[in-house]
RODREN-924691 format. One record per residue (C-alpha): residue in three letters; chain; x, y, z. Coordinates in nm, 2 decimals, m for minus. Example, Ala and Ser with C-alpha at 12.3 -4.5 7.8 and 13.67 -1.06 7.14 Angstrom:
BEGIN
+--------+--------+--------+--------+--------+
: residu : chaine :     px :     py :     pz :
+--------+--------+--------+--------+--------+
:    ALA :      A :   1.23 :  m0.45 :   0.78 :
:    SER :      A :   1.37 :  m0.11 :   0.71 :
+--------+--------+--------+--------+--------+
REM end
This chain:
BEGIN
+--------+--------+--------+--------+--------+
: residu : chaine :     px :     py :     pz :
+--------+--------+--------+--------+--------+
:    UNK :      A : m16.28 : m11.30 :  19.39 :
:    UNK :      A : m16.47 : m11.46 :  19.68 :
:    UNK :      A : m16.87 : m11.58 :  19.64 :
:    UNK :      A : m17.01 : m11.25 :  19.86 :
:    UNK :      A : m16.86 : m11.05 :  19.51 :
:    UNK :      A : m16.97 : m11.31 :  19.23 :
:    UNK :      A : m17.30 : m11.35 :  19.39 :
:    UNK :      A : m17.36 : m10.98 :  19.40 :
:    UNK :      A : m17.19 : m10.93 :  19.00 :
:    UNK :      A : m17.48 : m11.24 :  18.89 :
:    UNK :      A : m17.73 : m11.03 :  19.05 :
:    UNK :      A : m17.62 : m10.70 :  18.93 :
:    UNK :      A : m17.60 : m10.88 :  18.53 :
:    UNK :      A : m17.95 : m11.01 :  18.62 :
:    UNK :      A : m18.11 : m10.66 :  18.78 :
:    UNK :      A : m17.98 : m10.51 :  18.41 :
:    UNK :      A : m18.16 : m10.79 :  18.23 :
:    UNK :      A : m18.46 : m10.67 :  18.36 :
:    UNK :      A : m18.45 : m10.35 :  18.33 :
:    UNK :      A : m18.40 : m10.41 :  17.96 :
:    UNK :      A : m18.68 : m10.66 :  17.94 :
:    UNK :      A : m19.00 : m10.44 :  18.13 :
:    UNK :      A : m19.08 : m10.07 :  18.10 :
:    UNK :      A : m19.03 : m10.01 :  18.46 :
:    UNK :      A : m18.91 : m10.26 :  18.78 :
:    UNK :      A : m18.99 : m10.21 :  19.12 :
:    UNK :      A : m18.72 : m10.26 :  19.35 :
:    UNK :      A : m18.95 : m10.43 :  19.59 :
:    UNK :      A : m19.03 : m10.64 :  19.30 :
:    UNK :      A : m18.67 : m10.74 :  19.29 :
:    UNK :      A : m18.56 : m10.79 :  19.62 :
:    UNK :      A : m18.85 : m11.07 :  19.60 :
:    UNK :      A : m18.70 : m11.20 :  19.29 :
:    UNK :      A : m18.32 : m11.24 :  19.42 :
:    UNK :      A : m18.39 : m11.29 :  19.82 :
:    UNK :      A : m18.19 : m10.98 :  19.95 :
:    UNK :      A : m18.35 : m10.70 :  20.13 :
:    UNK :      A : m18.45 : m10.36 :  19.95 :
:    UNK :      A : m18.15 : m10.14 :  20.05 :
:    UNK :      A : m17.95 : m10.42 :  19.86 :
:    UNK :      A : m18.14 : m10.30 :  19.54 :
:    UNK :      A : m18.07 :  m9.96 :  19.60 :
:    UNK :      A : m17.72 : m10.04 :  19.62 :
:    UNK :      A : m17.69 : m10.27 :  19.28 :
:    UNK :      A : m17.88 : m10.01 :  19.10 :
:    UNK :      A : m17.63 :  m9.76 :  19.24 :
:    UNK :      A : m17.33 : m10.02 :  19.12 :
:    UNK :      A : m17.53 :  m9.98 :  18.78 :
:    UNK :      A : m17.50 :  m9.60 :  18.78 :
:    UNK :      A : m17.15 :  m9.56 :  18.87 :
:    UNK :      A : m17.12 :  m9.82 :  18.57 :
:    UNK :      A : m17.19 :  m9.57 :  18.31 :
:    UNK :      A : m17.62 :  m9.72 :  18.26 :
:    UNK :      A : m17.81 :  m9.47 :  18.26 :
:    UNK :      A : m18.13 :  m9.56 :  18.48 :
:    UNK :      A : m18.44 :  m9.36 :  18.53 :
:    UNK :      A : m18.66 :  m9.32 :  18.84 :
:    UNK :      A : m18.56 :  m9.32 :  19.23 :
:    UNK :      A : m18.63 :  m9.57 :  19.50 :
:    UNK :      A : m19.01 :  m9.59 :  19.59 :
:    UNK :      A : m19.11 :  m9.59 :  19.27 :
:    UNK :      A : m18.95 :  m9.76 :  19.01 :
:    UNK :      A : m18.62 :  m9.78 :  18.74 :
:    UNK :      A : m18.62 :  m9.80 :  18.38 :
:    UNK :      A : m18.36 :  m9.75 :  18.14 :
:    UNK :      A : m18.33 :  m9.42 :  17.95 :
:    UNK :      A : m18.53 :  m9.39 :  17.65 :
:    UNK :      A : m18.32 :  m9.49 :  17.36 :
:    UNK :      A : m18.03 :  m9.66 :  17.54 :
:    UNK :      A : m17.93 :  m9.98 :  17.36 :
:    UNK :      A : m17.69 : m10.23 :  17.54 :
:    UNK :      A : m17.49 : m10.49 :  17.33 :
:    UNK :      A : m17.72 : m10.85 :  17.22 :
:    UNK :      A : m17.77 : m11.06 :  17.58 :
:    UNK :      A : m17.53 : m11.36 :  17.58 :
:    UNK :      A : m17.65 : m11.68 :  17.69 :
:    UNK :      A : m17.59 : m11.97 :  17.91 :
:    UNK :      A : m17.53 : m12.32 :  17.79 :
:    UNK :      A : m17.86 : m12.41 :  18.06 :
:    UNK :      A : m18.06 : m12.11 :  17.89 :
:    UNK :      A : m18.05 : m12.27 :  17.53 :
:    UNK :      A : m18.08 : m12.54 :  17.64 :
:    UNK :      A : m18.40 : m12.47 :  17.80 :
:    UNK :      A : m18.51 : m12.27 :  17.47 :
:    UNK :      A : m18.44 : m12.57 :  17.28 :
:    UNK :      A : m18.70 : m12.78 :  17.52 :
:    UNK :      A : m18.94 : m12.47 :  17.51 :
:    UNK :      A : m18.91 : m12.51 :  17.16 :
:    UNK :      A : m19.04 : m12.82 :  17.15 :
:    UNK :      A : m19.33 : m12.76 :  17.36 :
:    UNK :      A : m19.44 : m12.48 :  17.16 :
:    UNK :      A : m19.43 : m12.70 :  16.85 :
:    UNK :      A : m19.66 : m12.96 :  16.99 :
:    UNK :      A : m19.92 : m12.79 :  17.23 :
:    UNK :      A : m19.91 : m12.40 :  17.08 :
:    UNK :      A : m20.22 : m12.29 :  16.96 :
:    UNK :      A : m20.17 : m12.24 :  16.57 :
:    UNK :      A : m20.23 : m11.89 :  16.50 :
:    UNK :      A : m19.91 : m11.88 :  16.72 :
:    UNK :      A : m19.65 : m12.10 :  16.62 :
:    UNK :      A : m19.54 : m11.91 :  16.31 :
:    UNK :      A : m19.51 : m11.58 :  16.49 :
:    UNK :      A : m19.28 : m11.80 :  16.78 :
:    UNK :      A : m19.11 : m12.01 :  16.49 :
:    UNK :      A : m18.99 : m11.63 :  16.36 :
:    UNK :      A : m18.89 : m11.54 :  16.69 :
:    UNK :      A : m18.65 : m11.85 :  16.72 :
:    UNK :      A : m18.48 : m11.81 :  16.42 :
:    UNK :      A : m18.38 : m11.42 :  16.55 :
:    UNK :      A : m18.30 : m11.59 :  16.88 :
:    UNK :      A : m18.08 : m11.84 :  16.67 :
:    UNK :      A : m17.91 : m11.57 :  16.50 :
:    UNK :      A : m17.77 : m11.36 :  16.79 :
:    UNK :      A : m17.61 : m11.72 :  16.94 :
:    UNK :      A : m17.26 : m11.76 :  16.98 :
:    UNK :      A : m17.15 : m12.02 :  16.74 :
:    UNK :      A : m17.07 : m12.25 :  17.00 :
:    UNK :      A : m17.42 : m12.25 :  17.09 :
:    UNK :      A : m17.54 : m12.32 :  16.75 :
:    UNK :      A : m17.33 : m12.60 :  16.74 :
:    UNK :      A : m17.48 : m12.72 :  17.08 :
:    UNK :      A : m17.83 : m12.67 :  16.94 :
:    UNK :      A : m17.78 : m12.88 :  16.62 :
:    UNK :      A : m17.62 : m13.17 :  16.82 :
:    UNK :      A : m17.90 : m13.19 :  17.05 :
:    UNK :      A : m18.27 : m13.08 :  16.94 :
:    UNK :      A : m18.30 : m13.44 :  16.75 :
:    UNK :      A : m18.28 : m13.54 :  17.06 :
:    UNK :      A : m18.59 : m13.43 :  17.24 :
:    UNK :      A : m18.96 : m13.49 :  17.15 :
:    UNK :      A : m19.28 : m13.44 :  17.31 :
:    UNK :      A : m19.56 : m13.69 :  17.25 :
:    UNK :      A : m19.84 : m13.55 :  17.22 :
:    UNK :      A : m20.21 : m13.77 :  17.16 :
:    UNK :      A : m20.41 : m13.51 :  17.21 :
:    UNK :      A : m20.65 : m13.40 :  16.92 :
:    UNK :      A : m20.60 : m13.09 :  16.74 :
:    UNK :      A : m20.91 : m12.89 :  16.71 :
:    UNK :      A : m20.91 : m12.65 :  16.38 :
:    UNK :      A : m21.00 : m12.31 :  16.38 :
:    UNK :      A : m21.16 : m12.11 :  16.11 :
:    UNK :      A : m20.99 : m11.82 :  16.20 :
:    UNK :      A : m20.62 : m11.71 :  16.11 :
:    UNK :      A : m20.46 : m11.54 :  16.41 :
:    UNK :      A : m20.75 : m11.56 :  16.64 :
:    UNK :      A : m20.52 : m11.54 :  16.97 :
:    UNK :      A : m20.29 : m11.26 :  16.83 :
:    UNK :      A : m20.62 : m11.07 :  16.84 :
:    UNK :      A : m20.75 : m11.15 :  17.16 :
:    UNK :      A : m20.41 : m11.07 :  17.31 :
:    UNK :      A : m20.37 : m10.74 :  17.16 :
:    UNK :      A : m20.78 : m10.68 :  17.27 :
:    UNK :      A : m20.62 : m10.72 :  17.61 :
:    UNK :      A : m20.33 : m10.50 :  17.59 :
:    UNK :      A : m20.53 : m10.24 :  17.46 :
:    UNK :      A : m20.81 : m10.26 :  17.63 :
:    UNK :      A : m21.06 : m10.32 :  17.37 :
:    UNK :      A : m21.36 : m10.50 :  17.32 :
:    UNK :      A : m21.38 : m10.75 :  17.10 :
:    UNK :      A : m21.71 : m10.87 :  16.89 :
:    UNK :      A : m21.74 : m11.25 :  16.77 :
:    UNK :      A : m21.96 : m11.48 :  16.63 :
:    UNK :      A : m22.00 : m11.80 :  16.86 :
:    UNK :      A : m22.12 : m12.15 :  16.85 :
:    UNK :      A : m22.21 : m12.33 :  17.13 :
:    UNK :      A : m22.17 : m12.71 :  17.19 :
:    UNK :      A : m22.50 : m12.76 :  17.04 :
:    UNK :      A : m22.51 : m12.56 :  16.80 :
:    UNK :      A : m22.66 : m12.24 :  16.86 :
:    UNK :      A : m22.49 : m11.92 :  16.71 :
:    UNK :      A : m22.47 : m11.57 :  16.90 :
:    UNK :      A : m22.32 : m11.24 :  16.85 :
:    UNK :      A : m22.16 : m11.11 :  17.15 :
:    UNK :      A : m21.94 : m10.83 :  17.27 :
:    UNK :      A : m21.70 : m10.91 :  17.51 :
:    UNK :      A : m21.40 : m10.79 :  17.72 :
:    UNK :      A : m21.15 : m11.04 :  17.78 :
:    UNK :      A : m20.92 : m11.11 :  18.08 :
:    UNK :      A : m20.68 : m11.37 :  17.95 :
:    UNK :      A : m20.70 : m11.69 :  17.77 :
:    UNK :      A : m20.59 : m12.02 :  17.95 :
:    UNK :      A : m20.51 : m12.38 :  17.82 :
:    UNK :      A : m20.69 : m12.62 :  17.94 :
:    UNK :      A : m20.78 : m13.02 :  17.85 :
:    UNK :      A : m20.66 : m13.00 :  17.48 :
:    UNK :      A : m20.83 : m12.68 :  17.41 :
:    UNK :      A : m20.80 : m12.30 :  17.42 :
:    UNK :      A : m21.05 : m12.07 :  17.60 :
:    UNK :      A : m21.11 : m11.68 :  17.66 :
:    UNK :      A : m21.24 : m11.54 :  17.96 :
:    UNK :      A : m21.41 : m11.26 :  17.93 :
:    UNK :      A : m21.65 : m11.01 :  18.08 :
:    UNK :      A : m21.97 : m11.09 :  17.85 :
:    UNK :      A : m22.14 : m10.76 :  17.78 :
:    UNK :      A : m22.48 : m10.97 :  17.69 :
:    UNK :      A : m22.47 : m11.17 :  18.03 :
:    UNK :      A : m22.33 : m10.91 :  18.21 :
:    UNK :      A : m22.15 : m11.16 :  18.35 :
:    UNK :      A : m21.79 : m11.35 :  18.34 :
:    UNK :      A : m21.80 : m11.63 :  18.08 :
:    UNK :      A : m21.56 : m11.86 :  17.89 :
:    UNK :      A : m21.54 : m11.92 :  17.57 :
:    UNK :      A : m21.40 : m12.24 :  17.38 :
:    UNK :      A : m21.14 : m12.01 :  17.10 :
:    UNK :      A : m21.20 : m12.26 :  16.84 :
:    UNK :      A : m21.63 : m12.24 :  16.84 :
:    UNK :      A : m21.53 : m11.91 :  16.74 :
:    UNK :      A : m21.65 : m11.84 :  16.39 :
:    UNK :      A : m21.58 : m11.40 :  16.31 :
:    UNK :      A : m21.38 : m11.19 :  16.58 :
:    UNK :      A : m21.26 : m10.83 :  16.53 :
:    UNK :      A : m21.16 : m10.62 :  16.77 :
:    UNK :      A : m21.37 : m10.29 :  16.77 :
:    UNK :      A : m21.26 :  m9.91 :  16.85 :
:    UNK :      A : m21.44 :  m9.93 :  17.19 :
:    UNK :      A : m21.24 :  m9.90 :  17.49 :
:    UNK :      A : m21.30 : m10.01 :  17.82 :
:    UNK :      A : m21.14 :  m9.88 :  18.17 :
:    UNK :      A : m21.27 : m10.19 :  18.40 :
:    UNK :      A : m20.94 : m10.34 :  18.57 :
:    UNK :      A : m21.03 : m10.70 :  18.61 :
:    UNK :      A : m20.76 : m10.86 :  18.76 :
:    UNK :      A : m20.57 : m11.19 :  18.71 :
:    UNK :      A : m20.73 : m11.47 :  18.48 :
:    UNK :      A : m20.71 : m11.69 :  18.79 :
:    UNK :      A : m20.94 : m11.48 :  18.98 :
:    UNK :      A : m21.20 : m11.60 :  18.74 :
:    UNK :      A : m21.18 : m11.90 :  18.69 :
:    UNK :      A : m21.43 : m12.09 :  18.89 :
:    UNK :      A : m21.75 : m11.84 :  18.76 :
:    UNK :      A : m21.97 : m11.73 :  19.03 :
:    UNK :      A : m22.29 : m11.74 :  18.83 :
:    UNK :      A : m22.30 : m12.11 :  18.81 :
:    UNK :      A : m22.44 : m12.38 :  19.03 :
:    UNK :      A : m22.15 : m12.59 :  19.26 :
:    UNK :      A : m22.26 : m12.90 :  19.46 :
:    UNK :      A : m22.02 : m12.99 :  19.71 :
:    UNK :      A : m21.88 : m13.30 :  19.70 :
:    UNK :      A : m21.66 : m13.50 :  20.00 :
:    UNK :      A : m21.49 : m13.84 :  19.90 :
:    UNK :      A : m21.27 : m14.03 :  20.08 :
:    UNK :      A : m20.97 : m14.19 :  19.85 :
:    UNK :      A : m20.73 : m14.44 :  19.91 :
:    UNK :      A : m20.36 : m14.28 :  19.89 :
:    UNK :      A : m20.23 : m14.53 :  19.62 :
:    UNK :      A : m20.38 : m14.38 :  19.34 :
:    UNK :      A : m20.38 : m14.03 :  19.45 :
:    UNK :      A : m20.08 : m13.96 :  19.18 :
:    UNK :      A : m20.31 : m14.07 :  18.91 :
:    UNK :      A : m20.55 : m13.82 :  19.00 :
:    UNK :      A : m20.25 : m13.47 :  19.00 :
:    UNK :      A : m20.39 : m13.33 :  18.67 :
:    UNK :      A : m20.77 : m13.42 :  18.64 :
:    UNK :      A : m20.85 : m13.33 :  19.06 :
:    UNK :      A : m20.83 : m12.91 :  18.99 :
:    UNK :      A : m21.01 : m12.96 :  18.72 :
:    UNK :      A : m21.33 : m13.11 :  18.85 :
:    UNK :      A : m21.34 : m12.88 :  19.17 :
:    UNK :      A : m21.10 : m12.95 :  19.42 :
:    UNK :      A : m21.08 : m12.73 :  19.72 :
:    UNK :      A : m20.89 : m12.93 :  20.00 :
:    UNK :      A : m20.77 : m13.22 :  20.06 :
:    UNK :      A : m20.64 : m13.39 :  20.46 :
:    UNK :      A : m20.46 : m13.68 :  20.48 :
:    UNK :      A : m20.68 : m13.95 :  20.75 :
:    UNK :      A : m20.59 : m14.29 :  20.88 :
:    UNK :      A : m20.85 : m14.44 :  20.67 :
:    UNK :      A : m20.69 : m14.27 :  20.30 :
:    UNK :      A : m20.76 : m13.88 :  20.18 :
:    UNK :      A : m21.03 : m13.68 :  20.23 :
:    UNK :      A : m21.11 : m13.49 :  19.88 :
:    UNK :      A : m21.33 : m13.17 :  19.89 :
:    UNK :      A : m21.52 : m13.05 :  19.58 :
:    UNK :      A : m21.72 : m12.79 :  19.47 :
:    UNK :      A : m21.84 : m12.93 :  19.12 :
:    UNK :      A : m22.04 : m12.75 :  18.86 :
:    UNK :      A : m22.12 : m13.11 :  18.67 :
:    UNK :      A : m22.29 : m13.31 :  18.89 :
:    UNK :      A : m22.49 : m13.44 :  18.67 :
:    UNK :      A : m22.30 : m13.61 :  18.43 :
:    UNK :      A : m21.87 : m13.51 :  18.43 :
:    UNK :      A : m21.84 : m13.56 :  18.80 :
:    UNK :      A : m21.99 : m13.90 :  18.80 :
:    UNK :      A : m21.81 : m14.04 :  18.42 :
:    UNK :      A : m21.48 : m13.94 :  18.64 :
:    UNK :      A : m21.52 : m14.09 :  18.93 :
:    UNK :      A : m21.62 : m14.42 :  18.79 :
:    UNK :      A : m21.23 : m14.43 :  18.67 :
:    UNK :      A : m21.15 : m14.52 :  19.01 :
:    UNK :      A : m21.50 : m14.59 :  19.22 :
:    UNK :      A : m21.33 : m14.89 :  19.33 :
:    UNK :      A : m21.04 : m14.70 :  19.53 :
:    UNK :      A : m21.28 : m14.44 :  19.68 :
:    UNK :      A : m21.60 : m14.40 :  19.91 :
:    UNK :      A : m21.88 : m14.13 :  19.89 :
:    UNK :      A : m21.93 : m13.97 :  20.20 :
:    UNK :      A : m22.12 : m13.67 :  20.06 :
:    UNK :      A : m22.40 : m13.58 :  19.90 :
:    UNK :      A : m22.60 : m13.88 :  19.88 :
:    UNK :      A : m22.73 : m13.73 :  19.52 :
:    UNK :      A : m22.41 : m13.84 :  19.41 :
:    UNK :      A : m22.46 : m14.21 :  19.52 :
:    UNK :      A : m22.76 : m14.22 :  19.34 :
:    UNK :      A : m22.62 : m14.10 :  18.99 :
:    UNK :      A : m22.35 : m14.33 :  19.08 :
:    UNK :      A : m22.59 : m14.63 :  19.06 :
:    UNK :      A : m22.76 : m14.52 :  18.82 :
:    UNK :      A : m22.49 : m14.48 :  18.59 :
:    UNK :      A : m22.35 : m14.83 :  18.72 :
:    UNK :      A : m22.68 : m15.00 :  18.62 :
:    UNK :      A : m22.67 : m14.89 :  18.26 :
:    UNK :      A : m22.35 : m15.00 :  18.25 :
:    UNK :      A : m22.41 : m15.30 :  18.32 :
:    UNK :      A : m22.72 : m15.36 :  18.10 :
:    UNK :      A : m22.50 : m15.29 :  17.79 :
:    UNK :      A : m22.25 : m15.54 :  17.94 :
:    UNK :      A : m22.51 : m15.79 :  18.01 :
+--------+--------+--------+--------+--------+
REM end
């Protein structure tokens, strides 16, 4: 069997994974996925057909398997549990609590549809990865708080929740969320704040009561990316120019404090922010490496900058 026909059976094995994995697939969708035009599609779901699977829908719309259909348990790849087994891992050490018993069950059916040599595979080698983790753990007072939000989102509900801010304050609000992200060692919602009337984010573990109420709602608000630098607040732009040795110590934390472009220049990099803290976050981060980096806008920032230098150096004095 040459490559052309093993290439096209892996695709043709995949194509049927996802149709049992999603309601409905696109065949644009999959021609993006697996790099061959659209009329190749047409002719793997065709190979599908003539296989005895019986697939609903026609091209220009989408495909789905006939309602009821099962298909013998999926077999995996030696490089698929082993990436479960890492996944694994990761879940254990930076999932969010009210999730990690629901993805511990979901393991152990995983586990229990594995070939044997598998399991063997698995018990020789999860000992031997870990994942260090020296992050706090912040504790919720609610069991199951993202299970909820999720299934607010998939339905389409509003959710109502009692909230504490960072100093303090406690508010009722209504909300409808977009997504949650991870973010800095903690869990956040964003959501369309019926209150504000405006896009907020919420830290999941200041929340003290959430239910989800009977109230739909039909807004379509896009991806959870598309909100996540909020419109409503105030953003100082910010130009530095770095020095390229430390630029790999700075991957994670640049994003977060309002990167928009950075140009490489004879003299180092030229960072470009648009910064909502200013006043106190922007400044407390860039003293990490002041040394290694120059100010060339707004001259605000140089004056926080000494400012914040000076009381440094009276409590060092």
């Amino acid at each position: 069997m040459n490559d052309h026909y093993l290439k096209k059976l892996d695709r043709v094995a995949a194509i049927l994974t996802q149709l049992q994995s999603k309601p409905i697939v696109r065949a644009q969708d999959l021609a993006e996925k697996f790099e061959v035009s659209v009329r190749t599609i047409y002719r793997d779901i065709k190979t599908l057909e003539n296989a005895g699977i019986p697939i609903v829908g026609e091209s220009g719309s989408g495909y789905s398997l006939m309602e009821g259909y099962k298909l013998p348990p999926v077999m995996f790849t030696k490089e698929e549990v082993l990436s479960f087994i890492t996944a694994e891992k990761l879940m254990h050490k930076f999932s969010h609590q009210s999730l990690g018993n629901h993805y511990q069950t979901a393991m152990d059916k995983l586990r229990s549809v594995l070939r044997s040599s598998d399991k063997n595979l698995i018990q020789n080698i999860e000992n031997q990865i870990d994942i260090f983790d020296y992050s706090p753990k912040s504790d919720d007072s609610i069991k199951n708080v993202i299970p909820t939000i999720l299934e607010s989102i998939a339905e389409k509900k509003q959710l109502s929740i009692e909230y504490q801010s960072v100093d303090g304050n406690v508010s009722n609000r209504t909300i409808e969320a977009v997504g949650i992200f991870y973010e800095f060692t903690y869990w956040y919602i964003m959501a369309f704040c019926t209150l504000r009337k405006d896009f907020r984010q919420f830290r999941v573990d200041r929340i003290l009561k959430i239910t989800k109420t009977e109230i739909t709602f039909s807004q379509e608000y896009g991806k959870i990316n598309d909100h996540r630098r909020i419109a409503s607040k105030t953003t100082t732009k910010v130009k530095l120019l770095v020095d390229k040795k430390i630029m790999g110590y700075l991957v994670n934390s640049k994003s977060y404090y309002g990167l928009i472009s950075e140009n490489e220049t004879e003299d180092g990099i030229e960072m470009t922010f648009e910064t909502e803290w200013i006043d106190e976050g922007f400044p407390r981060w860039l003293i990490t490496f002041a040394d290694y980096a120059e100010i060339l806008e707004p001259e605000l920032l140089k004056t926080k900058m000494k400012n914040l230098v000076q009381k440094l150096s009276e409590k060092l004095s």
